[in-house]
N, C-alpha and C positions, 0 to 999 in steps of 0.2 A: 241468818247467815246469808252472805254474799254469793254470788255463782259467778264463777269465775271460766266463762264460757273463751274456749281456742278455738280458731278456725283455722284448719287445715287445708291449704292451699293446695288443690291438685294440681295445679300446672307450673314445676318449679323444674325447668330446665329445657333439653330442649328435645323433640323426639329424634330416633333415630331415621324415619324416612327424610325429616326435616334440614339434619344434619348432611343425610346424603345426597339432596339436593343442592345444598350449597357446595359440597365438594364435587358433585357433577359438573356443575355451572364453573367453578373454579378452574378446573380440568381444562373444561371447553375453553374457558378465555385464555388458557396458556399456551392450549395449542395454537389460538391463533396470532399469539402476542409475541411468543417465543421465534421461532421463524422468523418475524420481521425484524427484531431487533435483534436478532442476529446476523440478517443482512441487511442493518443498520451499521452495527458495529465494523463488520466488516468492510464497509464501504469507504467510513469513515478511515480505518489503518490508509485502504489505498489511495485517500485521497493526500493524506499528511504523507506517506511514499513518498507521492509523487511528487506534492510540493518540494520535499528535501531534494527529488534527485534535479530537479527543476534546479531547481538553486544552486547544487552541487556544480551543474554546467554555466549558470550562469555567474558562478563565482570566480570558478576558471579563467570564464572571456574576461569577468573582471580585471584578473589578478594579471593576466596575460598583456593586455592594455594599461595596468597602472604601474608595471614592474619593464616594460617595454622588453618583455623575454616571453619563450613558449613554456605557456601551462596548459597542464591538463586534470580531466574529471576520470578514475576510474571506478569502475565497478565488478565484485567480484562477491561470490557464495560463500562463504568462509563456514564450517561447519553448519551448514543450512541456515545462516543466516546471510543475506545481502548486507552489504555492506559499500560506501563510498567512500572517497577520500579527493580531496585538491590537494594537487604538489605542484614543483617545476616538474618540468620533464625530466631534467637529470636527476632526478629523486630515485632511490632504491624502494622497492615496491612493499619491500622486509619494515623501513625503517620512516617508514612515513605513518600518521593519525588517520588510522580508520573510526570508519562513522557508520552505527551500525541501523539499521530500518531495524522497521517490527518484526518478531520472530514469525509471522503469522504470514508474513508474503514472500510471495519467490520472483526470481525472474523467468516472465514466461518465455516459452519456445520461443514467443515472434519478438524477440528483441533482435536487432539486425546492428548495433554498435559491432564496431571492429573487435573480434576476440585476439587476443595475442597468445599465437600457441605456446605450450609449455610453462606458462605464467597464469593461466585460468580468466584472467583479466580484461576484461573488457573500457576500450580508452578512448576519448577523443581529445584532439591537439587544438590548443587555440594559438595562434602569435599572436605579434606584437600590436597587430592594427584590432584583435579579437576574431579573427577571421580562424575557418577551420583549415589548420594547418595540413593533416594528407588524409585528401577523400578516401574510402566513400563516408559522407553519412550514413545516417543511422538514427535508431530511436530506443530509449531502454522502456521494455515491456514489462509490467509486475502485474502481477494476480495474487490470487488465496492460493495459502497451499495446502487447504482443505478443501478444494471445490471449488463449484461455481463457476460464473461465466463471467462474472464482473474482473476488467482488467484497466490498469489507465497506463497512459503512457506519457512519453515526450520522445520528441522529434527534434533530433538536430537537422533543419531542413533546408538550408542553402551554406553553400560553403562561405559565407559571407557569417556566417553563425547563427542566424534567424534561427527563433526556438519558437516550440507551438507543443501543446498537450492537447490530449484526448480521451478519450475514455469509450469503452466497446459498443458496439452496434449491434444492431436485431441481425443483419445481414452482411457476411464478408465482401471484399472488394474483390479485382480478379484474382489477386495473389493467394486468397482464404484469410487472410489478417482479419481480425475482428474490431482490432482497434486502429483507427488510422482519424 
């Protein structure tokens, strides 16, 4: 008769110190992984922000030069969302297409655009040659509005309509602005 010999393998799986080593090491690489693509991500919202609000004023000068009339860029908070829009100036503020940023940024303190009371609105005026129609400029400020220090802007910076972005500094200027 035959013998029909089994081997019983002891080592079928895997220990539990074993195990909790790798969810140790797991742990570790999240903490340090998490954080940065976090302010990965967020960087990224304010940098597409900006681009739009960028645009939003240089659509304006556009549309102000190719229609030989005053247009303008406004901005406003709409149920915690920022939001823009190009119209003519005689435009109703009700009845015009907003455009809305990501839910995840605000406008910060140091935006210095012209606010228009009783309307929440924040505006600048271009005519007909593109030029800023009634000083002062101004710049729209956006951050997280979860934190953070990371903020970027744009500058309407000569009344001639010259536009320039930026994005914040280690160190404020005399004013405390962090982005300039």
């Amino acid at each position: 008769m035959g013998k029909c010999l089994h081997k019983v393998s002891s080592s079928s799986g895997f220990t539990v110190l074993e195990v909790l080593i790798v969810v140790v090491i797991i742990g570790i690489l999240s903490a340090i992984a998490v954080p940065s693509w976090l302010s990965f991500l967020n960087n990224r919202h304010l940098d597409v922000a900006q681009d739009r609000v960028y645009f939003a004023l240089r659509k304006a000068q556009s549309q102000a030069q190719k229609n030989k009339e005053t247009w303008q860029a406004s901005f406003r908070e709409q149920n915690g969302i920022v939001q823009w829009a190009v119209h003519h100036v005689s435009a109703n503020p009700s009845g015009i297409n907003w455009n809305s940023l990501d839910p995840n940024i605000r406008l910060d303190k140091e935006t210095t655009l012209q606010l228009l009371k009783g309307q929440g609105l924040r505006q600048i005026q271009f005519d007909y040659r593109g030029s800023v129609r009634k000083p002062p400029l101004g710049r729209i400020t956006l951050s997280g509005k979860y934190g953070g220090t990371t903020k970027r802007c744009v500058f309407v910076s000569t009344i001639l309509g010259a536009m320039r972005r930026a994005k914040e500094r280690d160190k404020p200027n005399r004013k405390g602005d962090f982005c300039y």
